[in-house]
Steps between C-alpha positions, in 0.01 A plus 500: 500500500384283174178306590543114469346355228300193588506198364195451218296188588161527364519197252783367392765666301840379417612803346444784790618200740829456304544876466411528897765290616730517247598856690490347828842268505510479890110424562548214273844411631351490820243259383686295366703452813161448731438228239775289488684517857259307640492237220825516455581371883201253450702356220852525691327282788359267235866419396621478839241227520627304271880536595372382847263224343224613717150402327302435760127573495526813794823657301247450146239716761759741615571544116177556378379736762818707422449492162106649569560722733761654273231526220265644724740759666630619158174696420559373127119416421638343156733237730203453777304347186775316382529338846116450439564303183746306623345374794275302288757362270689257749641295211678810351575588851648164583407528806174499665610622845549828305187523317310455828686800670513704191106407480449761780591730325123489354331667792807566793783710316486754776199732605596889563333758708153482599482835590653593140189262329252708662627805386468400149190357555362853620730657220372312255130530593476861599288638183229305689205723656486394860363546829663505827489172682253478815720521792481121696514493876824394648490145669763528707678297266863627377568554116726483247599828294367300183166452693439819620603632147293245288227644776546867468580556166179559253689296237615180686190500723290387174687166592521255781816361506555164592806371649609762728536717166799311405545416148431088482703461196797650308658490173718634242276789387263582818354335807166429599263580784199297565172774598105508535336781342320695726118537418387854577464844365878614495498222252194652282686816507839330383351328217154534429160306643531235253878381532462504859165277516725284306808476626418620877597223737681333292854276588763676253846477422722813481794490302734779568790627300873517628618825508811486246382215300461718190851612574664158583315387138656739265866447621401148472403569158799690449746206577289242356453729141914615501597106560292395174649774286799349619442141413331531210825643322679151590146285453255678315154413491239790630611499889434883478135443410468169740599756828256773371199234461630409935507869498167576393352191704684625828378875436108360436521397873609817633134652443248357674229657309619294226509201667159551633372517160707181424331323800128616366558386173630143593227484750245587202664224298557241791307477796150350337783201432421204629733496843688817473453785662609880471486728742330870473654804458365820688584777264365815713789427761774380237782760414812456309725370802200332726306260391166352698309184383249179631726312760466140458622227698731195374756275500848573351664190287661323451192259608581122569407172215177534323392801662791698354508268102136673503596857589793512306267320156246785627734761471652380161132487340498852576835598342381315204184679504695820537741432274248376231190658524549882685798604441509656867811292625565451839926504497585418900295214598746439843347365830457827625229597215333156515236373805281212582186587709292305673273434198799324326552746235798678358503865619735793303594770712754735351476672143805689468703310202236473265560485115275549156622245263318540146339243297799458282754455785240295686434229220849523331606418858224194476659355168805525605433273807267259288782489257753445758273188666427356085898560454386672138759719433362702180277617764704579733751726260152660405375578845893630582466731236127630568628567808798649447779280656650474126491768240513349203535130385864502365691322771217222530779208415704609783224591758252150473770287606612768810061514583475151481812421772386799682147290534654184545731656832185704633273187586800324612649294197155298465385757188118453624317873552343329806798568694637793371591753755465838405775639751737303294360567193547864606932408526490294186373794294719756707766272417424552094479857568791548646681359225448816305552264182133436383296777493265342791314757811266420727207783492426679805134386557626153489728550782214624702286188420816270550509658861155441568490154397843440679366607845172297438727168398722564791183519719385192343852335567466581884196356520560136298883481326333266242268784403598632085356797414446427156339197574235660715472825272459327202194308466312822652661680213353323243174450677491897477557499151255256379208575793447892448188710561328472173341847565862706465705599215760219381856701539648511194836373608306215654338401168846490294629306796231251506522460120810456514484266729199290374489510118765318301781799386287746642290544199169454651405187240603192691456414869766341697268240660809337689630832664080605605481196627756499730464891615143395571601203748690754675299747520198264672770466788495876585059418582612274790735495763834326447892498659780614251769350725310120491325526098702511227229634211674304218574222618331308192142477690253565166224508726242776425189580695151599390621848690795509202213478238273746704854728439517469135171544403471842744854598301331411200181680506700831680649801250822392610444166319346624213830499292475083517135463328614591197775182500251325698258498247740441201645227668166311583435561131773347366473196763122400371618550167765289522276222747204486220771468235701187734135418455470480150816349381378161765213559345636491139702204558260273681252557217752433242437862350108442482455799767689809359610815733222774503590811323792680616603175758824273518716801563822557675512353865733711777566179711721708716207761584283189530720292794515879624103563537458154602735501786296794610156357472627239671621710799115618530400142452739440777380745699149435589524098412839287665579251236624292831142487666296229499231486249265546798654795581564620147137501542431697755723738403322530172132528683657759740568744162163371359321632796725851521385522088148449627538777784643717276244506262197468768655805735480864307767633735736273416416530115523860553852476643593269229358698230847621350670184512197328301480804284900458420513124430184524286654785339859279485310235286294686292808669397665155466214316256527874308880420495470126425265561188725792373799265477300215330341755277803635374672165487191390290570811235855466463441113422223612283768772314730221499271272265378781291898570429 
């Protein structure tokens, strides 16, 4: 008899999954039917519902439980995080009876056999060196089988399981099992005298495996890779390359190991943050279908008012971070993953879907949303092409007009990026796809971030309606951009992008004062708490704090700022040039043409650059002195700087610290009076050449 080939599953591989199944007609038949029975009598009773106008709230219950439990009984991990996804989108739902049933779904989809966790838990574990377990005295008291086996067995007695050594939670993927590790030396043997003086004792959380879930996720992937071969012959667009990036996501989760190393390197990144916290992995007992890590208490959101604006702006700080700065993109931020313990602070517990977005996708993806929320279109079509959504530029006449309505229907006809919503953004450029007209596809890694930030603004949505993603994300966005650490490389897609963004055209020789200006007011809102759902950032308050000019000066003197001294120094140039020669012509006039211009003076005046420079100058005016004061105050205000001058100068660790800012602005005007007399002195020779000729 032929041996039965199993199905591959280390990584993910559409090809040998395709071929697999592709010769297995009735195993995918079969699936199929599992699938869709039970949705497909959900749906029947939904339209008997509405022939029999019933609506009420319990038949809305009765419906949504039906609707998860069928989810959860299919085995389908791919439709369990669907469910997922949708509980946290109520307005795409339509109903929020739904989303609250199909929220379960995070952490109750159905737990199996105990007995079968342990066995994978010794199975897994048994290339540990181990001792026999010391045999305890009976009290008298009867036991379980899963007791006297977590007892007995040299493997699962390195653990004292809590809970009567039944799992405490369950999901798509595994369940978990809340244990102590047992100080001693069976665990010295297992794993060596230093691991176990660390972790010995210890609360953990053990995530184990389902048995067929590697199974269950390749004829998932089958269906879901076979359906977008189909469509994209009637839609086009990449939906091939859109299920393998899912593919490779859901696969990444499968392995433990993996997602250990996922969990260490967030924690490495995150959990010196200010209120967030990352739990620890222990790698000596982690294999590729059990997983063991720090157990930390919390509370599950949605969270209630302010408590929950604050998580939720916690949480998006991060994603901007992540997004932004690492790279290291956390891509299912549901309930489940996301805690509040007792200290207040944001806790992420699951590392499974985790995705490596470059520098290029990571600050083409910035532009694009800065260009979105500035409505400039040229760089918008630039962005879509960096990033692959167009190929080339020769439908731009037809595709504009289609981006601009597609922006204009995803924040709800207003046309303001503070209330896009990326889950109809997602439709609206679906929509263009589809039309298989313009040569328009949506690139796999953006999917993946679209996902993320999908789940994070339905999270949001459950916790305050009013809540816009954008609006939140955005001034922490720019705030990352023009605060970085002066001591790291400058990315070079983040120096085009910030040229482009900040120098007139791009070409690094004019500043656009106007557009710094207003990316710096934002930014100063990221440094203190505020509510996206109750502040609208441009609604026409100009007000800028002394934080705001703290922002622009750190930008300034930083290598990612160094692009704008060049401009900034031309500019300044040209401003006292054109000043001292206002100066001269009032001067020439009132003395009747006694008092003549110095050599090389009464040139050209910029009056645009001036009204520019002086608006800003008057913003740091603004800043430390309110025009609307009283002159009393005024002067306060003024001895209050005179005094932090005098500090500065009288307290050598505060000089010290100031040291490169000094060092750049008296560097910024010597370069400045060098510039000044260069354009006088060569104004004064071509005068001169001019007289001679």
């Amino acid at each position: 008899m032929k041996k039965k080939r199993p199905m591959p599953v280390v990584g993910y591989n559409a090809d040998e999954i395709c071929k697999y199944y592709d010769m297995r007609p009735l195993v995918v038949g079969w699936r199929l039917n599992k699938l869709s029975l039970p949705l497909l009598g959900w749906y029947l009773g939904l339209l008997q519902d509405k022939l029999l106008n019933r609506d009420s709230p319990a038949v809305q219950r009765m419906r949504g439980a039906q609707l998860r439990r069928s989810l959860a009984s299919s085995g389908s991990v791919a439709l369990i995080k669907s469910g997922q996804a949708l509980s946290l989108r109520p307005d795409l739902l339509k109903n929020t009876i739904w989303s609250q049933e199909l929220g379960k779904l995070v952490d109750e989809v159905g737990s199996f056999n105990d007995c079968d966790a342990m066995k994978i838990i010794k199975r897994e574990l048994s290339d540990l060196p181990v001792l026999r377990p010391t045999a305890k005295s009976n009290s008298g008291k009867k036991k379980s089988r899963l007791e006297k086996m977590s007892e007995t067995d040299p493997i699962l007695s390195l653990f004292e399981f809590q809970n009567s050594n039944l799992a405490v939670a369950s999901a798509s993927i595994g369940q978990v099992y809340k244990a102590r590790i047992k100080r001693g030396a069976q665990l010295e043997a297992a794993i060596g005298k230093e691991e176990a003086k660390k972790w010995g004792g210890k609360l953990v959380a053990i995530k184990v495996q389902r048995p067929d879930v590697a199974a269950a996720a390749s004829l998932d992937m089958y269906l879901l890779r076979r359906t977008a071969t189909w469509l994209s012959t009637f839609r086009g667009g990449d939906l091939e390359g859109i299920a393998d990036a899912f593919g490779i996501q859901l696969f990444g989760e499968l392995d433990y190991v993996r997602e250990a190393n996922n969990c260490a390197r967030f924690r490495e990144l995150y959990n010196d943050w200010d209120r967030v916290t990352v739990p620890e992995a222990c790698f000596p007992l982690t294999r590729k279908r059990v997983l063991v890590m720090e157990w930390i208490d919390g509370e599950k959101g949605p969270w209630d008012g302010a408590l929950g604006i604050d998580m939720v702006s916690l949480g998006l700080k991060c994603s901007v971070d992540q997004l932004l700065n690492t790279g290291l993109f956390h891509a299912d931020p549901h309930r489940g993953n996301l805690l509040r313990d007792k200290n207040g602070s944001l806790v992420f517990i699951d590392f499974g879907m985790m995705a490596d977005v470059s520098e290029e996708e990571r600050y083409g993806l910035v532009g694009l949303v800065i260009g979105l929320q500035t409505k400039d279109l040229p760089l918008i079509t630039e962005k879509l092409l960096d990033l692959g959504f167009l190929e080339d530029t020769t439908q731009l006449d037809e595709l504009v007009p289609r981006l601009r309505q597609a922006f204009i229907n995803a924040t709800g006809g207003t046309g303001k990026g503070s209330d896009l919503n990326f889950s109809k953004l997602q439709a609206e450029l679906d929509a263009i796809s589809s039309e298989n007209i313009l040569q328009f596809k949506t690139p796999p890694f953006f999917t993946v971030i679209i996902r993320s930030l999908t789940i994070l603004e339905g999270f949001a949505l459950s916790v305050d309606p009013k809540f816009k993603l954008v609006r939140g994300a955005y001034p922490y966005v720019l705030n990352q951009l023009l605060n970085p650490s002066s001591n790291e490389r400058t990315p070079e897609a983040l120096r085009k992008l910030l040229v482009r963004l900040l120098t007139v055209d791009g070409k690094e020789e004019e500043i656009e004062w106007e557009r710094l200006r207003e990316f710096l007011r934002l930014a100063q809102k990221a440094q203190k708490n505020y509510n996206p759902s109750e502040v609208e950032y441009d609604d026409g308050n100009q007000e800028v704090s002394r934080q705001t000019i703290d922002l622009f000066f750190n930008f300034l003197t930083s290598k990612t700022g160094l692009f704008l001294k060049k401009p900034l120094i031309l500019e300044l140039s040209q401003m006292i040039d054109g000043m001292a020669s206002i100066g001269e012509a009032n001067l020439l006039r009132a003395s009747r043409g006694l008092i003549r211009p110095l050599p090389g003076g009464n040139g050209p005046v910029n009056t645009r650059r001036l009204d520019e420079l002086n608006m800003f100058i008057e913003t740091f005016q603004n800043a430390f002195i309110d025009t609307e004061k009283t002159n009393q105050a005024r002067m306060e205000t003024i001895m209050t700087l005179l005094r932090e001058a005098a500090a500065l100068l009288s307290d050598e660790k505060r000089r010290e610290n100031a040291k490169p800012l000094l060092n750049e602005v008296t560097n910024v005007f010597q370069s400045v009076a060098v510039q000044v007399l260069e354009i006088r002195g060569s104004r004064a020779m071509r005068n001169m050449l001019n007289l001679t000729s």
